[in-house]
Phi, psi and omega in degrees: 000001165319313189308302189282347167268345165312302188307339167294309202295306159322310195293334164283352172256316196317325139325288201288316182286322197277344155303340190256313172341294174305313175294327183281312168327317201288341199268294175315305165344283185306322194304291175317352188238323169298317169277350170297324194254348169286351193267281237275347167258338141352291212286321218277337194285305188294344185267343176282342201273010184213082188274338159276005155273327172040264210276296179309318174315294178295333172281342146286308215292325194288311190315301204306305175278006164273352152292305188290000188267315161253036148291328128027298194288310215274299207319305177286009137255314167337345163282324197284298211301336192276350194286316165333299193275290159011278202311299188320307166326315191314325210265333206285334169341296187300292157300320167331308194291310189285341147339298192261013177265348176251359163279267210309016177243318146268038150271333209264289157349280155335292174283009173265001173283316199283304161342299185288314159350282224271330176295307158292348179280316211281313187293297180331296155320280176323333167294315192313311211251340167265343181263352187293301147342274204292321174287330180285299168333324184264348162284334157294321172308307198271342150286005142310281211318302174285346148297329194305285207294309193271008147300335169296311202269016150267306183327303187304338192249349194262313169329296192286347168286329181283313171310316183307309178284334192290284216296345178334182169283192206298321209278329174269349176266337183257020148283330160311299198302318206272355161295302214302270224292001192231008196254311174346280198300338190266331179284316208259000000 
């Protein structure tokens, strides 16, 4: 966030230089009309000292002052443009400042993005790591499952051989019973 306070920073001298800029015109300004009325007095001092130029006098003299007459004119505009150029410095001021007030309001943004960014990354992973889990778990399940079953069906196949020997004719069902009755005794 260095960056955008440099630029703030520029912009604040860009301000400042185009305020003393402006200070120095007004100051050259007073200067040009204090040597301008040291000339016109120069002159009205050479005109009294050659009082037989006269006629030849009065007519630079008349000249001289008709410059001077619109100097005024001119001073007072070259007053409006600095007062002018003054606002503008005033305005790019202004902006600069709300410039740099809408950089740190999206630096701040940012770094609450990058907070959530890093928050959802943190969650994402962790999901990651419960279905990782949950799929080896329905896979341990379902090899369960299929164990289950195919003991059913030996249960189930072994179950339809015994009824097959039980249900037989007289003489294989009471040779079943007595395999029945001696697979029993023997077990217990």
């Amino acid at each position: 966030m260095v960056l955008p306070r440099i630029k703030a920073h520029r912009y604040l001298f860009v301000g400042q230089f185009l305020t003393g800029l402006v200070q120095f015109m007004e100051s050259l300004l007073v200067f040009l009309v204090v040597l301008l009325l040291g000339a016109v007095s120069a002159l009205f001092y050479l005109l009294l000292r050659r009082r037989e130029e006269r006629k030849d006098l009065a007519a630079v003299l008349a000249e001289k002052l008709a410059r001077l007459e619109a100097l005024p004119q001119t001073v007072a505009g070259v007053q409006l443009e600095l007062r002018s150029l003054m606002e503008r410095v005033l305005t790019v001021e202004q902006n600069q400042q709300g410039l740099g007030q809408s950089l740190e309001t999206v630096a701040t943004s940012l770094a609450r993005t990058d907070t959530s960014t890093a928050t959802l990354l943190e969650t994402a992973a962790a999901i990651r790591t419960e279905l990782s889990g949950a799929k080896e778990g329905l896979a341990a399940l379902q090899a369960q499952v299929k164990a289950r079953q195919e003991l059913e069906q030996r249960t189930a196949a072994s179950i339809r051989r015994l009824e097959a020997v039980i249900a037989g004719t007289q003489t294989k069902g009471v040779a079943g019973e007595n395999i029945l009755v001696r697979s029993i005794l023997t077990r217990a």
